[in-house]
N, C-alpha and C positions, 0 to 999 in steps of 0.2 A: 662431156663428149661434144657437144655443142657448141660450147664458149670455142673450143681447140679448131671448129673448124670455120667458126663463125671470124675470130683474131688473129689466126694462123700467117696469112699472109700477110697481116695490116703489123706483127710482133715486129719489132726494128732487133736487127742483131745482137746489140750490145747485153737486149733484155733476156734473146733467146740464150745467148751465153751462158747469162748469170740464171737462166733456172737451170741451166743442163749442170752447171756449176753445183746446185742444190743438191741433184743426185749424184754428182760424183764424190759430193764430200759424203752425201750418206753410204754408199756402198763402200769409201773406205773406211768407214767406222765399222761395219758390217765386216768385212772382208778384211783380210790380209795387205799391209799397204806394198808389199815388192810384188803385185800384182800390176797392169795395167788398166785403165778402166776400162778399157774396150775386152779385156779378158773377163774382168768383174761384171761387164753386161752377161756375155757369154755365157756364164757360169751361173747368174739368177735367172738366165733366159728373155735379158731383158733387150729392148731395143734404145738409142737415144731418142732422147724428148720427143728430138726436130724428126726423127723418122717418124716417131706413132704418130704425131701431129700429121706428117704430112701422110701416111696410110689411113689416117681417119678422114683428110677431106676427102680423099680419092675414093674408099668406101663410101661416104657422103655422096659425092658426084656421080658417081654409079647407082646408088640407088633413085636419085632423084631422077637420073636417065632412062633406067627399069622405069621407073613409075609413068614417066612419060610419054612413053614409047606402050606401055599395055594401057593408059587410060583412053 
């Protein structure tokens, strides 16, 4: 959880590509291929890489700002 929010911004595209690439080839192993991937997230409830990453800095940044704001 850390590393994703700690790298997140610094990940150059080409990299973030080829992991999201990682899970799409897994769900179509998993799943049915005349599906889309964006149905196949859908369908495990899943989100892309680059959005959890980016809802974990923002969770991140929020909480760093709670803490700031009550210490």
């Amino acid at each position: 959880m850390y590393c994703a929010t700690v790298f997140h911004h610094a990940l150059p595209a080409y990299l973030s590509d080829e992991l999201e690439h990682v899970q799409k080839q897994a769900l179509s192993i998993i799943l049915p291929n005349d599906m889309s991937y964006h149905k196949r997230l859908s369908l495990c409830n899943l989100e892309t890489l680059k959005d959890r990453r980016i809802e974990l800095c923002n969770i991140f940044f929020y909480s760093i700002c709670l803490n700031h704001v009550t210490s």
